[in-house]
C-alpha positions in Angstrom: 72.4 107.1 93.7 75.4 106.3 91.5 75.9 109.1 88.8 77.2 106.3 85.8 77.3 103.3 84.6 79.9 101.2 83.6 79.8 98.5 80.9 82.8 96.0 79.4 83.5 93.3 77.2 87.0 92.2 77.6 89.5 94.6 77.2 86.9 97.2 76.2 85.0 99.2 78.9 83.1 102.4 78.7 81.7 104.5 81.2 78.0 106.2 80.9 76.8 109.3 82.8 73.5 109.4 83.6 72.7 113.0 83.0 72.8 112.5 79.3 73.4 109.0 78.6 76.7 110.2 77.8 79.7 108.1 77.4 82.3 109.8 79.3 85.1 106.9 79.0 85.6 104.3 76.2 88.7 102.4 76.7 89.9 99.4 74.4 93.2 97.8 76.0 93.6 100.6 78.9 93.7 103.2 76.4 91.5 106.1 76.8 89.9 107.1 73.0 87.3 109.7 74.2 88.3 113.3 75.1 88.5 113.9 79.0 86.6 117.1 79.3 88.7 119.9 80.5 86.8 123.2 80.9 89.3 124.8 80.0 88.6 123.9 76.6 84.9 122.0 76.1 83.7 120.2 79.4 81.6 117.6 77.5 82.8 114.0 76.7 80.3 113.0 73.6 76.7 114.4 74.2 73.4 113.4 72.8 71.7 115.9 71.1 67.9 116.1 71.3 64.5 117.1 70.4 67.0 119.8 67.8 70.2 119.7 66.6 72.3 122.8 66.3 70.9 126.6 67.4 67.2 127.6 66.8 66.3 131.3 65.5 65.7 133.5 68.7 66.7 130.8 71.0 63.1 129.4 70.8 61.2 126.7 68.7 57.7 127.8 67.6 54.9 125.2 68.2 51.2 126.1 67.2 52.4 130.0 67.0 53.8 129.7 70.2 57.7 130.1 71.0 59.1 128.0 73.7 62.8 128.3 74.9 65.1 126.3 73.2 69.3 125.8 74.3 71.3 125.0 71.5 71.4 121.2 70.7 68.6 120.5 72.6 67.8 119.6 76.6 68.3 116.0 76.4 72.2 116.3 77.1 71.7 117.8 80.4 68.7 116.0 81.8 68.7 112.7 83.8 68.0 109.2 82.2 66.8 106.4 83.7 68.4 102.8 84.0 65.6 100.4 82.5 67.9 97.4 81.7 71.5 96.6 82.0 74.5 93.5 82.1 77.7 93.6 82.1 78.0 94.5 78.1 75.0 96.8 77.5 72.7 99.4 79.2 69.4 101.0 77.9 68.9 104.0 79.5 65.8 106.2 78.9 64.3 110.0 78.7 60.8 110.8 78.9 58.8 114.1 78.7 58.2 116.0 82.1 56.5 119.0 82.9 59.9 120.6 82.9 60.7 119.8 79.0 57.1 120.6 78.1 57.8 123.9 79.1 60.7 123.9 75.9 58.7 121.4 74.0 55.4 120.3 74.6 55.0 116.9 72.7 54.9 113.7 74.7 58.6 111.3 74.2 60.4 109.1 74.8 64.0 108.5 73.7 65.7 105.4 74.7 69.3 104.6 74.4 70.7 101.2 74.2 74.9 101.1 74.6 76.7 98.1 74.1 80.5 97.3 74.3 81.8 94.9 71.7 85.9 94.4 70.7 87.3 97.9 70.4 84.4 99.3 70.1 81.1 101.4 71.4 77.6 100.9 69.8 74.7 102.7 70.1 71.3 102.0 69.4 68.8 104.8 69.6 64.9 104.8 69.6 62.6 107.3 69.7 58.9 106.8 70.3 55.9 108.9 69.9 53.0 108.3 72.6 51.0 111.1 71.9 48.2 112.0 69.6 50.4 114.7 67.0 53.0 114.4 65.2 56.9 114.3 66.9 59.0 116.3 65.2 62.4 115.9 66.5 66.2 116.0 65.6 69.1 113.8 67.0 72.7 114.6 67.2 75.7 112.8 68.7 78.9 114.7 69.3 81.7 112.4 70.5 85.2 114.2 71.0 88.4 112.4 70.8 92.2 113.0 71.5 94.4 114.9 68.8 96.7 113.4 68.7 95.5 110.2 69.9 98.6 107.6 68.1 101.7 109.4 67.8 101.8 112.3 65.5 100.9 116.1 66.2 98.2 118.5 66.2 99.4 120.4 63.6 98.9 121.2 59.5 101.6 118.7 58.9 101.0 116.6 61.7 99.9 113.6 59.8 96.3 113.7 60.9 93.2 113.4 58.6 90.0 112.2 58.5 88.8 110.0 55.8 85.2 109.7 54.7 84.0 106.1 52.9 82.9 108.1 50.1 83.9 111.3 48.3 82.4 114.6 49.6 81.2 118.3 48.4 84.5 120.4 49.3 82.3 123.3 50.5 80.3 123.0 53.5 77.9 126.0 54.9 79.4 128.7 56.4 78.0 129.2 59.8 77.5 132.9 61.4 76.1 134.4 64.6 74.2 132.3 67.0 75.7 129.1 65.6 72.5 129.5 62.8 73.2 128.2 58.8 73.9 131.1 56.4 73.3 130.0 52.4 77.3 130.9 51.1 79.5 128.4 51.5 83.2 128.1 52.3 85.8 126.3 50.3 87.5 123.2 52.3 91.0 121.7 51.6 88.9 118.2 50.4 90.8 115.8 48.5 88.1 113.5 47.3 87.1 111.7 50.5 90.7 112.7 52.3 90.2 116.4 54.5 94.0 117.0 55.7 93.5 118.5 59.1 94.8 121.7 60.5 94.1 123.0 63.6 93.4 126.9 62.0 90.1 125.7 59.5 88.1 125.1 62.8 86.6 128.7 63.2 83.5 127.3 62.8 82.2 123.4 62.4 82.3 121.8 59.2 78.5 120.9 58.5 78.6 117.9 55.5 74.5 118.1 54.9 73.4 114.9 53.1 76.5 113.6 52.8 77.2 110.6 50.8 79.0 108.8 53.3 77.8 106.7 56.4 81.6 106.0 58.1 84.1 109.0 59.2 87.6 107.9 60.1 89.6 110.1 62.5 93.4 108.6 61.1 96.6 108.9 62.9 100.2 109.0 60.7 100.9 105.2 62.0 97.3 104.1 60.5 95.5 104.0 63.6 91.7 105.3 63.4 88.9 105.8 65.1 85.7 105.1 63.0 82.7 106.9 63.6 79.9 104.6 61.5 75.9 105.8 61.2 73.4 104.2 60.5 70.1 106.7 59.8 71.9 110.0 60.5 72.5 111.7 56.9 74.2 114.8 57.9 78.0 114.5 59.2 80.2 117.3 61.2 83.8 117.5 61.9 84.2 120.2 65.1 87.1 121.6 67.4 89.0 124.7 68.7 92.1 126.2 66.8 93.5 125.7 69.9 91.6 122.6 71.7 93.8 119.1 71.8 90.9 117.0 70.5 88.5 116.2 67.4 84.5 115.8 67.2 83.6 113.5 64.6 79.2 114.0 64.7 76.1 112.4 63.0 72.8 114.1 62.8 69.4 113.8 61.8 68.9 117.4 61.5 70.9 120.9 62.1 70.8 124.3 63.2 68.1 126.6 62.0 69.0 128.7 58.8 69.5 132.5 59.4 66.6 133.1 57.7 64.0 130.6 59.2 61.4 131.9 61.1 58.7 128.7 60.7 56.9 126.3 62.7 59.5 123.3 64.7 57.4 120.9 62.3 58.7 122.8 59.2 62.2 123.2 60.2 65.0 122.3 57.8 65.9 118.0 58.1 63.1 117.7 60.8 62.0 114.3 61.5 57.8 114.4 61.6 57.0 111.1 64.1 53.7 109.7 63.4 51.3 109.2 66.6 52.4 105.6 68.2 55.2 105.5 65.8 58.8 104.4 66.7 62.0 105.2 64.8 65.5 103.6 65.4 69.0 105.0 64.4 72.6 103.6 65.3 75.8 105.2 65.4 79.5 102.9 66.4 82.2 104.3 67.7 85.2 101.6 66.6 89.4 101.7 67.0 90.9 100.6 64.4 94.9 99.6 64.9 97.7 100.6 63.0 
């Protein structure tokens, strides 16, 4: 049994793990744009994050007063899909409850993802279905990590690097404490209207932009090169590394970690999606490289 997938359209190719769904290569013209995964700094490519974005309180999400074990960001990023269609440009690839996730979370699900290779660039349609009798609720994440630098430049404060949102943002973002959980301050960010400068020492934590006005992120090199990162039905946006880590994550979400102080029903967490019985939703995220 192979362990990926591989897709292409021309000179664009990208590479799928089945545990996950998650794109582990995307190459447009032989170039590698997607982080390789060294351990020795974060061993994931790009995962998908589902039924919960982010940390839950305790480790646990409570269903009908009972808590069930809950890893941050979900299970869905460490579980096997299953090939239900493919050609040469696209795959669909598919999760569906098991005994094993109704132990963490006991609704019935599917979650389909649908990737699809198009000139410089990686597309993702996502859908989630409901076949049981209750309400879903459910978060989804991605978390795609790229080179820095990935055109020339250097990871540094004055390396020439920035990423550039499509609309102006808040320049205070939630500050994050233990357990990767929300805490209600906020910290100050270095945000020129929609232009955040990077530098490798702001990343203590992840920068959390909740309800953010804009649907594209642009991770920009000093030549003018970018890699996009465009949503469509995500509304909260994160920008993620290590002070010391050689890449960037640009990330969409439908929901986020638990605040500190949350200690409710899964149904009534923060940005929770509440999937009617029968009920599908869809939400899209491209990855695109855009040349100098």
């Amino acid at each position: 049994m192979t362990d990926t997938v591989e897709i292409r359209h021309r000179d664009t190719t990208a590479r799928l793990a089945l545990t996950g769904a998650e794109p582990v290569s995307w190459r447009v013209g032989g170039t590698e744009y997607l982080w390789g995964g060294d351990p020795a700094h974060w061993n994931r490519h790009a995962p998908w994050l589902f039924p919960v974005v982010g940390a839950s309180a305790g480790g646990a999400v409570t269903v009908a007063g009972r808590a069930y074990p809950m890893a941050q960001h979900g299970f869905a990023r460490d579980s096997r899909f299953a090939v239900v269609a493919q050609a040469e440009d696209s795959v669909t690839l598919r999760l569906a409850d098991t005994p094993d996730t109704r132990t963490h979370y006991p609704f019935a699900f599917r979650l389909d993802v649908t990737a699809t290779v198009r000139d410089g660039a990686l597309a993702f349609a996502c859908e989630v279905h409901n076949p049981g009798s209750a309400p879903l609720p459910y978060g989804l994440g991605f978390h795609p990590a790229f080179p820095w630098p990935f055109a020339g430049g250097a990871r540094a404060a004055d390396g020439g690097y920035a990423v550039r949102f499509d609309a102006p943002e808040r320049p205070a973002v939630p500050e994050v404490g233990p357990g990767g959980l929300l805490v209600r301050t906020e910290r100050a960010l270095p945000l020129d209207g929609d232009t955040l400068a990077l530098d490798p020492g702001m990343f203590t934590e992840a920068l959390v932009f909740l309800n953010a006005r804009s649907r594209t992120m642009r991770f920009t090199a000093p030549s003018g090169a970018a890699i996009a990162l465009e949503t469509d039905g995500f509304p909260h946006l994160a920008v993620w590394t290590k002070p010391t880590a050689p890449f960037l994550s640009l990330e969409c979400w439908t929901g986020h970690a638990d605040w500190a102080d949350f200690s409710g029903e899964l149904a009534a967490r923060d940005s929770q999606i509440l999937l009617a019985p029968g009920a599908s939703a869809r939400h899209g995220v491209t990855l695109r490289f855009m040349p100098a």
